[in-house]
Structure formats: C-alpha cells, structure tokens
DRENDO-1510 file (C-alpha; in Angstrom, 1 decimal, always signed):
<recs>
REC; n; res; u; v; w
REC; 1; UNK; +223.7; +54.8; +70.7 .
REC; 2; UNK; +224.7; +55.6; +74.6 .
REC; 3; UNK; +226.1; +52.3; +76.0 .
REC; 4; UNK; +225.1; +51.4; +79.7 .
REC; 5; UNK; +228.1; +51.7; +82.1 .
REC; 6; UNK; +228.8; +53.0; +86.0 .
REC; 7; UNK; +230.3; +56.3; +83.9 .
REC; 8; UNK; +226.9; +57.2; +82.1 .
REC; 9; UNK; +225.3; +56.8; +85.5 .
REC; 10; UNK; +227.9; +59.0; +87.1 .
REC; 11; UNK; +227.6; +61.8; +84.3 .
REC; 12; UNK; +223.6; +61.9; +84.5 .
REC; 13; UNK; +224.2; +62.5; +88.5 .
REC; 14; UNK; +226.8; +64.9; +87.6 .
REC; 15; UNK; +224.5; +66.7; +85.0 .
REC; 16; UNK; +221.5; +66.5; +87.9 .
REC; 17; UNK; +223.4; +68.3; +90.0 .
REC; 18; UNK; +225.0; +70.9; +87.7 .
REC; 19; UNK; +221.8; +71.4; +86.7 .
REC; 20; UNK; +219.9; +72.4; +90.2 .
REC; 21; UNK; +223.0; +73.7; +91.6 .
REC; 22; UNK; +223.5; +76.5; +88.6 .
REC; 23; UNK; +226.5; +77.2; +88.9 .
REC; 24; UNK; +227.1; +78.6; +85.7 .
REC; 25; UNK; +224.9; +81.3; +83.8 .
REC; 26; UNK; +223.3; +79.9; +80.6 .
REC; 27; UNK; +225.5; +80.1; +77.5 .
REC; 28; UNK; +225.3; +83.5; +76.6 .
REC; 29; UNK; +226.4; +85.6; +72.7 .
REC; 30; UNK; +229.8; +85.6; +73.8 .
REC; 31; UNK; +230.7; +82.4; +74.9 .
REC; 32; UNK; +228.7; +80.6; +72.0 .
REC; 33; UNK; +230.8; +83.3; +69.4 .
REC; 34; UNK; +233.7; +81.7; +71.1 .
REC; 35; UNK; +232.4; +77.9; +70.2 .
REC; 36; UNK; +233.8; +78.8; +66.7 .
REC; 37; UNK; +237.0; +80.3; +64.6 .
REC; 38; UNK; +237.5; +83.0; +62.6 .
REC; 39; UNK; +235.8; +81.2; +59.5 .
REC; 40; UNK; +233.2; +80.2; +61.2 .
REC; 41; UNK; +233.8; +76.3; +61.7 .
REC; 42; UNK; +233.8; +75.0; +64.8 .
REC; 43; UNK; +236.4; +75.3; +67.0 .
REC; 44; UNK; +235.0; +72.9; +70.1 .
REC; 45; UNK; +233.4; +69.6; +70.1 .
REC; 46; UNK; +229.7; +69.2; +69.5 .
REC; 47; UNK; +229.3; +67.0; +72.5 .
REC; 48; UNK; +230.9; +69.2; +75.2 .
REC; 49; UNK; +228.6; +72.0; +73.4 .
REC; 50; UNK; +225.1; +69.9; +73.7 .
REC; 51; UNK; +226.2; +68.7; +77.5 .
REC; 52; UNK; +226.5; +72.7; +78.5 .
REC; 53; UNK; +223.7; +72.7; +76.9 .
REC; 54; UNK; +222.2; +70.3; +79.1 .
REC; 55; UNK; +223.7; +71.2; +82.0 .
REC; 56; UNK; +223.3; +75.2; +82.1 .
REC; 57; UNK; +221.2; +76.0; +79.1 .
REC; 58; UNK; +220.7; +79.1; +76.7 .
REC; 59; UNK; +220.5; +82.6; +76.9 .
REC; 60; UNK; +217.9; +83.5; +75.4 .
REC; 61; UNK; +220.0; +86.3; +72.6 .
REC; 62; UNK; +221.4; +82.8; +71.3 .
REC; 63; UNK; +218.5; +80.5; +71.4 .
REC; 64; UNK; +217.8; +81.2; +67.6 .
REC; 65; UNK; +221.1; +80.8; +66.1 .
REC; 66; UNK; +221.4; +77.9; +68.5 .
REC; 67; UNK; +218.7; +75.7; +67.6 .
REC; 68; UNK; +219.6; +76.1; +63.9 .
REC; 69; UNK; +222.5; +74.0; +64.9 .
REC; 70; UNK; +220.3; +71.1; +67.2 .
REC; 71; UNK; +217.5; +70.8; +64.9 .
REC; 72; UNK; +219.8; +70.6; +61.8 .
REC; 73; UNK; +219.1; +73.7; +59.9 .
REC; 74; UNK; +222.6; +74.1; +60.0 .
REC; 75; UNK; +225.5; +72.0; +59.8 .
REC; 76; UNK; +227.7; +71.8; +62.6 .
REC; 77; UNK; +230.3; +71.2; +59.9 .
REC; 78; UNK; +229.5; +74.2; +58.6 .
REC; 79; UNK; +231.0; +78.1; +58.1 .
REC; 80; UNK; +229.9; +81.4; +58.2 .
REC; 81; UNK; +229.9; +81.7; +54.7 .
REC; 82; UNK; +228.1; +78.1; +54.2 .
REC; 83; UNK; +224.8; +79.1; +56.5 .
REC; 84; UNK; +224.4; +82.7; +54.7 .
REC; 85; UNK; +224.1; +80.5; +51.6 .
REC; 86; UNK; +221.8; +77.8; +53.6 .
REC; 87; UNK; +219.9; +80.8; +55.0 .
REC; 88; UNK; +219.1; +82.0; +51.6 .
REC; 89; UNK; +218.2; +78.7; +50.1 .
REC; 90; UNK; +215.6; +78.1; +53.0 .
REC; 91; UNK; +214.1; +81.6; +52.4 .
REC; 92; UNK; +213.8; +81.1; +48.9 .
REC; 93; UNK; +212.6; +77.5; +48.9 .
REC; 94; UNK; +210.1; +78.9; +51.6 .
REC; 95; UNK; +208.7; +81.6; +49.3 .
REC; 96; UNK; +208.3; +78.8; +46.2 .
REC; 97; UNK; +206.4; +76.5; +48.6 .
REC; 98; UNK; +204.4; +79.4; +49.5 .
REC; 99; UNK; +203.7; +80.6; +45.8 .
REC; 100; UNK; +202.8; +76.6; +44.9 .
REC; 101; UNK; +200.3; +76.7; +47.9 .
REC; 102; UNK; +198.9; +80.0; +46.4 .
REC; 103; UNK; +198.3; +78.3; +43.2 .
REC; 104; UNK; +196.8; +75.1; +44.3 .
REC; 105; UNK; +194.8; +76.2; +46.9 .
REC; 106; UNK; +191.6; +76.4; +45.0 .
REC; 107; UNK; +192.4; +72.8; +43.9 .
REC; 108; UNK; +192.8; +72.0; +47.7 .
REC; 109; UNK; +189.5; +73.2; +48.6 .
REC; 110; UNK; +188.2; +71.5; +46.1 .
REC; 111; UNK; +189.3; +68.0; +45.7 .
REC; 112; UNK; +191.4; +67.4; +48.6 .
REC; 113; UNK; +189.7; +65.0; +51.1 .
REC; 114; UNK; +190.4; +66.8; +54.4 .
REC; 115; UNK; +191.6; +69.9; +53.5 .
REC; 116; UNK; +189.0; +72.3; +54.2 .
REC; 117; UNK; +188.0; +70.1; +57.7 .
REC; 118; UNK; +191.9; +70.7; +58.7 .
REC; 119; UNK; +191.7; +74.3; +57.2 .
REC; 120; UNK; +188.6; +74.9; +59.5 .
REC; 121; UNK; +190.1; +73.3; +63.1 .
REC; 122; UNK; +193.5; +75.6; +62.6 .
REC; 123; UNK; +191.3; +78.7; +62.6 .
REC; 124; UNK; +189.3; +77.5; +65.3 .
REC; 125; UNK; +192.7; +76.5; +67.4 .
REC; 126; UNK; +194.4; +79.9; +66.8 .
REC; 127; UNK; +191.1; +81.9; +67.6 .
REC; 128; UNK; +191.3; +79.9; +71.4 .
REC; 129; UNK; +195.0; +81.4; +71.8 .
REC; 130; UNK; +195.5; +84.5; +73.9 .
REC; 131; UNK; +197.7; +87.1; +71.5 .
REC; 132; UNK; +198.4; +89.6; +73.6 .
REC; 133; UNK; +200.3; +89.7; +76.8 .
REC; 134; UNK; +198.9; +91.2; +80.4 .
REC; 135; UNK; +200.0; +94.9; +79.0 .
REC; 136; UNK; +198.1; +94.6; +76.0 .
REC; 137; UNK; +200.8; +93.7; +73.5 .
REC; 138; UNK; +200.9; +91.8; +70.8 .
REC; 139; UNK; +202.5; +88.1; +71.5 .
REC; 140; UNK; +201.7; +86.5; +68.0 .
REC; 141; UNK; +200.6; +87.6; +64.4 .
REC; 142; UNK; +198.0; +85.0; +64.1 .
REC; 143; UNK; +197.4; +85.3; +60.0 .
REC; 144; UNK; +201.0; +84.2; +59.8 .
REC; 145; UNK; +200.7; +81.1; +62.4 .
REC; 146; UNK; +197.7; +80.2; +60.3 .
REC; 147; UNK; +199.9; +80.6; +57.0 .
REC; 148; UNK; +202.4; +78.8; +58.5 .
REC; 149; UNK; +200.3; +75.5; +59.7 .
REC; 150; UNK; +198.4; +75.3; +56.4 .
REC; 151; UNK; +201.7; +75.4; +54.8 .
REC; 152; UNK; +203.2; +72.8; +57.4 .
REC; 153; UNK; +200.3; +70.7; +56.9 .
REC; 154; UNK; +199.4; +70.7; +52.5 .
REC; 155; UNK; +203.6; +69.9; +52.1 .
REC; 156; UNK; +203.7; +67.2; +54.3 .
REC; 157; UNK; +200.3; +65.6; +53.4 .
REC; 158; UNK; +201.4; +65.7; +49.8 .
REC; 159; UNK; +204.9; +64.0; +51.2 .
REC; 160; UNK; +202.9; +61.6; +53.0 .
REC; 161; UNK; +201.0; +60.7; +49.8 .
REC; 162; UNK; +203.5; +60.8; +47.5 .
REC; 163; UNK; +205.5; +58.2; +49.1 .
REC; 164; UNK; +201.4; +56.2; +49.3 .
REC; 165; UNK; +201.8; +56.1; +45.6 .
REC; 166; UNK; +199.2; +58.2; +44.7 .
REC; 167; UNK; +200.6; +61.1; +41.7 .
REC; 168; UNK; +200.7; +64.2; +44.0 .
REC; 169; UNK; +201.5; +66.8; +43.9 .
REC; 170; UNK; +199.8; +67.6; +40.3 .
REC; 171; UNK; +202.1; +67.5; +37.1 .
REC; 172; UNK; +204.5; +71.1; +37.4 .
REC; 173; UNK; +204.1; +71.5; +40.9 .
REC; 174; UNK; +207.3; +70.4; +43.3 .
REC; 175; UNK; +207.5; +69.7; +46.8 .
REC; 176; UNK; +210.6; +70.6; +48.5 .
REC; 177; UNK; +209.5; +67.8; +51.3 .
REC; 178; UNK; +209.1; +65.1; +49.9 .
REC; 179; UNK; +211.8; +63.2; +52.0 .
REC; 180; UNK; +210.4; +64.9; +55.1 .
REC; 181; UNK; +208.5; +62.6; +58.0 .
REC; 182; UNK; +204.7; +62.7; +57.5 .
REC; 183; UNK; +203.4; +64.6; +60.2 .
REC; 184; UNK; +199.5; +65.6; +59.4 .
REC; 185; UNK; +198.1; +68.6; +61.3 .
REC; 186; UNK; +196.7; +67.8; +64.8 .
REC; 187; UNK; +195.4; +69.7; +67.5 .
REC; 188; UNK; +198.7; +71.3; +69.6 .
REC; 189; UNK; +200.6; +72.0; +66.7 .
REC; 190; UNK; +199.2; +75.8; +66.6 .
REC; 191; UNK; +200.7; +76.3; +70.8 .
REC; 192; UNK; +204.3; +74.7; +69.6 .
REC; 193; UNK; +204.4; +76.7; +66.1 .
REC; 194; UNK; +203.4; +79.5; +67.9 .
REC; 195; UNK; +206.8; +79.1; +70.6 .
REC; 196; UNK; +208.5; +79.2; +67.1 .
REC; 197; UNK; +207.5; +82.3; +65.7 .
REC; 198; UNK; +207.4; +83.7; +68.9 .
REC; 199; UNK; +211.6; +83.1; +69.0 .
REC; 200; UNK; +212.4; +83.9; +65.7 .
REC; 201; UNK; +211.8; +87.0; +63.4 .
REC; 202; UNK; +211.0; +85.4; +59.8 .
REC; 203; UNK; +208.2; +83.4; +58.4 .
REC; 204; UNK; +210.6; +81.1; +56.8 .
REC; 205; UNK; +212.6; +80.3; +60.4 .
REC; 206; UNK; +209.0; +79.6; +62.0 .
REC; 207; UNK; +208.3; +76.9; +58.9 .
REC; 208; UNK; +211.6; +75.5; +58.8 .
REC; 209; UNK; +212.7; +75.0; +62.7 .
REC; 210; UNK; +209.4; +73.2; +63.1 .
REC; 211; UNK; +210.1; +70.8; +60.4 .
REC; 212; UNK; +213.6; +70.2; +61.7 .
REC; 213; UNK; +212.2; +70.0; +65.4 .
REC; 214; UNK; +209.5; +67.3; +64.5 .
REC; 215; UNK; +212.5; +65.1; +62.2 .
REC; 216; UNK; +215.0; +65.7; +65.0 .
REC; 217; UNK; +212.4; +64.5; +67.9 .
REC; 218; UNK; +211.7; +61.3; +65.9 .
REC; 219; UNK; +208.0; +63.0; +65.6 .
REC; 220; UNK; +207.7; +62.2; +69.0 .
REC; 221; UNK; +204.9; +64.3; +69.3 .
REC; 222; UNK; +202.9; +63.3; +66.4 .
REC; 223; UNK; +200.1; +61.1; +67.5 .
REC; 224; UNK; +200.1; +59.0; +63.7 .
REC; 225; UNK; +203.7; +58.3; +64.4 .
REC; 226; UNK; +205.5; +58.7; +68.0 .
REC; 227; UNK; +202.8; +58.9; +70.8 .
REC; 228; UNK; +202.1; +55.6; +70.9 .
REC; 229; UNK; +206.0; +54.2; +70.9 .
REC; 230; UNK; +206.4; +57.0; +73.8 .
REC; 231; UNK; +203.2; +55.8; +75.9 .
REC; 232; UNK; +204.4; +52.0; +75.7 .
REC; 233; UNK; +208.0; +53.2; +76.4 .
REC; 234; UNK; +207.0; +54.7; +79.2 .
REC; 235; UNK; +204.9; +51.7; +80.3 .
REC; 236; UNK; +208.1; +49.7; +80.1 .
REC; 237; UNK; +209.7; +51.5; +82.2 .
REC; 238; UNK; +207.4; +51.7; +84.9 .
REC; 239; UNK; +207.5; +48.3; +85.1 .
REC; 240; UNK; +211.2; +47.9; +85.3 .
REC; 241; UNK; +211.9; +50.8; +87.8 .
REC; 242; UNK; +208.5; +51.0; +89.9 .
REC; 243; UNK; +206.9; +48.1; +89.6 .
REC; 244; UNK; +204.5; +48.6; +93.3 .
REC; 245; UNK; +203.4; +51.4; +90.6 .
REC; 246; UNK; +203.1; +49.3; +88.0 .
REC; 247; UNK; +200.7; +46.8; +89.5 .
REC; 248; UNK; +198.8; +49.4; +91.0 .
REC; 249; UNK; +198.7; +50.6; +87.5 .
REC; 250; UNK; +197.4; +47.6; +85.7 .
REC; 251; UNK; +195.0; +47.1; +88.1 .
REC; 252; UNK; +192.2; +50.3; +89.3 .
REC; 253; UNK; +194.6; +52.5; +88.0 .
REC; 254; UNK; +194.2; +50.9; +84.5 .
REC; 255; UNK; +194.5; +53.1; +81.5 .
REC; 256; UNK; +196.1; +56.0; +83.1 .
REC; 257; UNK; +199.2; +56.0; +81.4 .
REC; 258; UNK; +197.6; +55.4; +77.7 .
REC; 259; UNK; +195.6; +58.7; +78.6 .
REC; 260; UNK; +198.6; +60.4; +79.4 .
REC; 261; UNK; +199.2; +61.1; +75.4 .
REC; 262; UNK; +198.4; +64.7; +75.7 .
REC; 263; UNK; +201.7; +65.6; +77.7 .
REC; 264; UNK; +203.3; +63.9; +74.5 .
REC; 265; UNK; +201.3; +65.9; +72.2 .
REC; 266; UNK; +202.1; +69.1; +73.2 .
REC; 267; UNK; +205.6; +68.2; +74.3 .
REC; 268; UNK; +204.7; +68.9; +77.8 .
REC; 269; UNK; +204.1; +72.7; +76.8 .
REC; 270; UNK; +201.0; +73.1; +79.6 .
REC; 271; UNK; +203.3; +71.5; +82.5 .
REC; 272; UNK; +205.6; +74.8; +82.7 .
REC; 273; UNK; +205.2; +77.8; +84.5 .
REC; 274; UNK; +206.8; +80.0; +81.3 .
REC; 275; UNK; +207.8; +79.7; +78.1 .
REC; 276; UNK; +211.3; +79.9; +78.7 .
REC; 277; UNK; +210.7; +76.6; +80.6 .
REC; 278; UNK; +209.1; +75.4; +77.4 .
REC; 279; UNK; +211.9; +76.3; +75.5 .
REC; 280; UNK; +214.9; +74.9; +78.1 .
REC; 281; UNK; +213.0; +71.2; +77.9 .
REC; 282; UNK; +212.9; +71.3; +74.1 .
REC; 283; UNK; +216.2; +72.6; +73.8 .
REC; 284; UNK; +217.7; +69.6; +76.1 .
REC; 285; UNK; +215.7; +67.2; +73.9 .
REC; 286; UNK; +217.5; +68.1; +70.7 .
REC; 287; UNK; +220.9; +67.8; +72.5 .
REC; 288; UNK; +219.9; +64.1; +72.4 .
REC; 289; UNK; +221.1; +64.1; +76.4 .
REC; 290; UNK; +221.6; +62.5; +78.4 .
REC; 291; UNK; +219.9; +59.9; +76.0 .
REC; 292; UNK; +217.1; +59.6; +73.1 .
REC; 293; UNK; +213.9; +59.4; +74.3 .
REC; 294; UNK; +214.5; +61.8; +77.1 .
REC; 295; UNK; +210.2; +62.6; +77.0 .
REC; 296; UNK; +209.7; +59.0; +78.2 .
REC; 297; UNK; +211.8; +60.2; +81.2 .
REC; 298; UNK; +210.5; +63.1; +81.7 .
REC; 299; UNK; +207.0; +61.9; +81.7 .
REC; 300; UNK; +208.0; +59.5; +84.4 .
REC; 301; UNK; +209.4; +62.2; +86.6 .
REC; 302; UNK; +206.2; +63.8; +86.6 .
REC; 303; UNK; +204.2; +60.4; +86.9 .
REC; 304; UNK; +206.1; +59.8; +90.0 .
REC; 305; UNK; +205.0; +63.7; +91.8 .
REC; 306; UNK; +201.7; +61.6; +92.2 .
REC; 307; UNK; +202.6; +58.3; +92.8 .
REC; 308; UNK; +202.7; +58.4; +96.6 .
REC; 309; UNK; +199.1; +60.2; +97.0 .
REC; 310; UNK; +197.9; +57.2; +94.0 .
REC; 311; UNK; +198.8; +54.5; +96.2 .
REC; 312; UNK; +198.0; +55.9; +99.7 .
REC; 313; UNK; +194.5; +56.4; +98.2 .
REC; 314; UNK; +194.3; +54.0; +96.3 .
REC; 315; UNK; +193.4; +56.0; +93.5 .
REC; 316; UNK; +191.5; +55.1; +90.5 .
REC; 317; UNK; +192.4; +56.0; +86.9 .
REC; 318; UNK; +190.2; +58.9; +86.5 .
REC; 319; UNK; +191.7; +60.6; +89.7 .
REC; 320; UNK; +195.2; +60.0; +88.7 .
REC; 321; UNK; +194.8; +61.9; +85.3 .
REC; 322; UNK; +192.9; +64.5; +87.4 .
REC; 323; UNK; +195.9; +64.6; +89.9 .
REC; 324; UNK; +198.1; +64.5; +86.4 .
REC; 325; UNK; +196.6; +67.4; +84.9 .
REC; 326; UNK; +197.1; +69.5; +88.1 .
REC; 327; UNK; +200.6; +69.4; +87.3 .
REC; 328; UNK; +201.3; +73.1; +86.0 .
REC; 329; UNK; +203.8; +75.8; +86.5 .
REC; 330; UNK; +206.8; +72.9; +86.5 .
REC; 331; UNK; +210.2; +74.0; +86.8 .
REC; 332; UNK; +212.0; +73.1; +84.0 .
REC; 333; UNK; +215.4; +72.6; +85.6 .
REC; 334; UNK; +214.0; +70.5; +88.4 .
REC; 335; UNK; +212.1; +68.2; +86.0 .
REC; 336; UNK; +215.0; +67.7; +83.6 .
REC; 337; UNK; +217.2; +66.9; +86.8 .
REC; 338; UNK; +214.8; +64.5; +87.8 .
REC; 339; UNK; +215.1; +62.4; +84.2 .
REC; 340; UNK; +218.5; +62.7; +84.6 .
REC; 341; UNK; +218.5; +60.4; +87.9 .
REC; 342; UNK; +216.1; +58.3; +86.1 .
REC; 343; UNK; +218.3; +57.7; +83.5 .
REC; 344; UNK; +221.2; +57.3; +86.2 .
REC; 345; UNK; +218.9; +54.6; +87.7 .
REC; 346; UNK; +218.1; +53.3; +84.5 .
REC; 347; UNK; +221.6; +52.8; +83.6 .
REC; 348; UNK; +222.8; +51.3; +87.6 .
REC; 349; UNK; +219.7; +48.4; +86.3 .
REC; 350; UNK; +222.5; +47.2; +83.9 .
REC; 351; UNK; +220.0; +46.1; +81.2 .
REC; 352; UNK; +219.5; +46.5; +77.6 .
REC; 353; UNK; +218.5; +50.0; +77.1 .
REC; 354; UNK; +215.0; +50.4; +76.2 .
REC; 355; UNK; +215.1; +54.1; +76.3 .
REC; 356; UNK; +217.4; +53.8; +73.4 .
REC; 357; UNK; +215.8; +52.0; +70.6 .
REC; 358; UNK; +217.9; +51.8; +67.1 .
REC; 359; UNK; +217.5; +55.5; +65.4 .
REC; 360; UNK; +214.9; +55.4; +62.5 .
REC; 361; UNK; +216.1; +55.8; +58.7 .
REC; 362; UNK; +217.8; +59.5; +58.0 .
REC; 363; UNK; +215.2; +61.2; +55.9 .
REC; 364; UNK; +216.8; +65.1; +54.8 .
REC; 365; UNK; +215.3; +68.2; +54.5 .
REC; 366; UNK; +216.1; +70.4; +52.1 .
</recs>
C-alpha cells in the first residue's frame, strides 16, 4: 500500500509534469531489451520500469510483450526461457478450453439458464462495431471476438458457479479458471476485447490478457463486482476535495455521479480521441501508479471539466451527464496528469487513504 507523505505528493507533481512536458519518447524495443540481461531476467527494478511507464509511456512495437509483464501473464521474475514455456502452456490450455466449449456447447444451449440470452446480446454488440477503418480495411475479425467472449464468458460463469456450490462444470470436463474472478459478460466487454485482439496477433493472447487485465484492475470495470466500490469512491472523494461540488451534488445535481457507471464500464474507452489514448490510460492503470484506484481519479478529473459551467448554471442532474457525455476526443496524457495532481492533493490532505483500500485476496490464473 502507498503511504501518504510530502514525498508521494512531490513525485505525483513530478510525474504531472514529466508527463505533459514529454520530454522523453515513449519506451521504445530497444530500451525495454535493455530492461533485462542476457538470460532474460531482469536487470532493473520493476518500479522504476512501471514509473517510466507512467511517466513517458509505450511504444507501441513493445506494448504486447509489455503488458504480458503488467497484467501478469508473465513473471517479472521470470527468463527468456521461462515465458517460451509460459507461452506455450497458455496456447495449449487455450486450445483445451476451446475444445471443452466445443463439446458442451449443445449442453449450453440447452440447459444453461442464460446462455443463449448472453450468446444473443454478443452478436448483437459486435454487429454495432465498425470493422473496417476510413480506407476500407479490415480493423477486427469479428467471428474470433465473438469466439473469444463466449469463451470469456461460459469459463468464468462456470468459475463463478463452481465456487456457488453447484457441480459445474459436468463430470470429465475441467476448467482452467476456476480460481479466476467472476466476471459475467456485460455490455462493453466486446469494445475492450476488441483493443485486445486489435494489439496482439493470437487468439490465445486476446483471451488471456483480458483475463489478466480484469484480475489485475480489481474487475474494476465489472458492474457485479467493481462499479459500484468505484462510483462511491469517487463520491468520497468529492466530498473530501470539492465539497461546494459535493453539495451541489447532493442536492439538484442528485444522482449524477451514480449515473456516471458507464465511464467505469468501458474503462473510459469513449472519452479518448484514439486508441492509442485508450491503450496509454490502461497501460498506466496496471502500473498501479501513482496509486490503486487510479479510475476513481481519473473520473474526477473529468468530473471537474464541468464543474464550473454545473454550478454557474446551476445545473440539474440530467444536464450534467449530458455535459458528461460530451466529453470525447480526451487526451490521454493531459487526463492522466490531471489524476496525478489529484492524487498530489489527495496526499497534501494528510488523511487515511481512501483511494487505497486493502488489496482483495490473490486469486491465480493459470
């Protein structure tokens, strides 16, 4: 846990301005070869790594093999040799999940409560997405997104009621996630998988790096499990740092911030002007700096572009969420410099840290 002192307030200013200023290029192939030896291990601390990180971000030739390491698809402990081995256990335990699926699909369809309704709204979702680019090319092969969510979806349902107590999934059949968090399809899930596959160049990296970017965010975008701890985190905090705001908030402006789930939903995928934004929020999340929680910071920042214009007009709830939702094309620099100084200010308040509660049991993927 980050301990409040005048030096974690001066490093989140530092990190604001670093940030803004650019005065470094993002981490590029080179420089991130040079994180580690000869063997592969490496060779510089894992802090200093995630605060550059922070701070300048990634090129996007080392995003991939970067975000194995923050998510926790690799080690950081690990070598060379160690992730060829881990990148062929994933594949393969990929293909068996997707062979069990095969098999008990008809079962699914038949029995399962809620299968064919979810089955039905991830074909719907993925029809509304645009899959070709301006030119006409291709962006997204959406038979494999859909393979990918039903897959996502039937593992971690059976996860989710294995640990229920009820005998899933049936006698022979295994699932690889059964110590995974239970994260039920919901609507989003098809734009975020879709940044996924749209990074990487195999179905099993798309399946896994979501799994490991939903455990390693807390599920902090999974409505059943971290919207609502986000939504009253981030009421919290209005009240400690803004509390004209807060009032104002409690009072015609009532309800706004519970309605604000969606940002949290999609991660704040629909604030940004590209997906490289997209990609340099998440990416700063899974650093885990300058704190946990960051999204509650970051969905303050953008609370606060129309705060003024609320209270000047004395704004009702309805026309704040309108004002809300006419927050696109976002830089993704500015707004992570701007939760920075929140966190800065947070930390100058000298109280107990509610941006930090204590970190939920370790559950491991395979």
């Amino acid at each position: 846990m980050t301990t409040l002192s005048p030096e974690n307030s001066l490093s989140a200013r530092q990190s604001a301005f670093f940030i803004l200023a650019k005065r470094k290029l993002p981490i590029d192939k080179t420089e991130w070869n040079g994180f580690f030896d000869e063997d592969g291990y490496l060779a510089k601390s894992r802090d200093s790594i995630c605060v550059n990180i922070l701070e300048r971000g990634l090129h996007p030739g080392v995003r991939t093999e970067a975000w194995k390491f923050l998510t926790g698809y690799y080690s950081w402990q690990s070598s060379q040799d160690e992730r060829l081995t881990v990148e062929s256990s994933r594949r393969k335990k990929y293909e068996a999940l997707c062979h069990m699926y095969e098999k008990i699909q008809p079962l699914l369809e038949n029995l399962h409560q809620n299968f064919t309704e979810t089955q039905n709204n991830i074909a719907c979702d993925i029809q509304k997405l645009y899959d070709k680019d301006p030119l006409g090319n291709v962006l997204v092969d959406k038979k494999r997104l859909e393979k990918t969510l039903l897959l996502s979806y039937v593992c971690n349902t059976q996860a989710g009621e294995q640990r229920e107590g009820h005998v899933w999934p049936p006698p022979g059949a295994t699932s690889p996630l059964h110590h995974a968090p239970f994260a039920e399809y919901q609507r989003g899930f098809h734009e975020m998988v879709m940044l996924f596959q749209l990074m990487v160049e195999h179905d099993h990296e798309t399946f896994w790096l979501f799994q490991f970017f939903l455990q390693k965010t807390e599920n902090s975008c999974v409505i059943t499990i971290g919207v609502d701890k986000n939504l009253d985190m981030l009421n919290h905090l209005i009240a400690l740092l803004d509390p004209t705001f807060a009032e104002h908030l409690k009072g015609k402006g009532a309800g706004t911030v519970q309605a604000l789930f969606p940002w949290f939903c999609l991660c704040f995928q629909r604030a940004f002007k590209t997906f490289d934004d997209v990609w340099r929020l998440w990416e700063v999340l899974l650093t885990g700096k300058p704190c946990r929680n960051l999204q509650v910071l970051v969905a303050y920042s953008m609370l606060q572009m129309v705060r003024e214009q609320a209270l000047l007009e004395s704004m009702s709830s309805d026309a704040i969420l309108l004002a809300c939702n006419n927050l696109i094309d976002l830089d993704a620099d500015e707004l992570i410099s701007a939760a920075c100084m929140v966190y800065a200010e947070l930390m100058q308040k000298d109280v107990s840290c509610l941006m930090l509660p204590p970190p939920p049991p370790a559950r491991s993927l395979p």
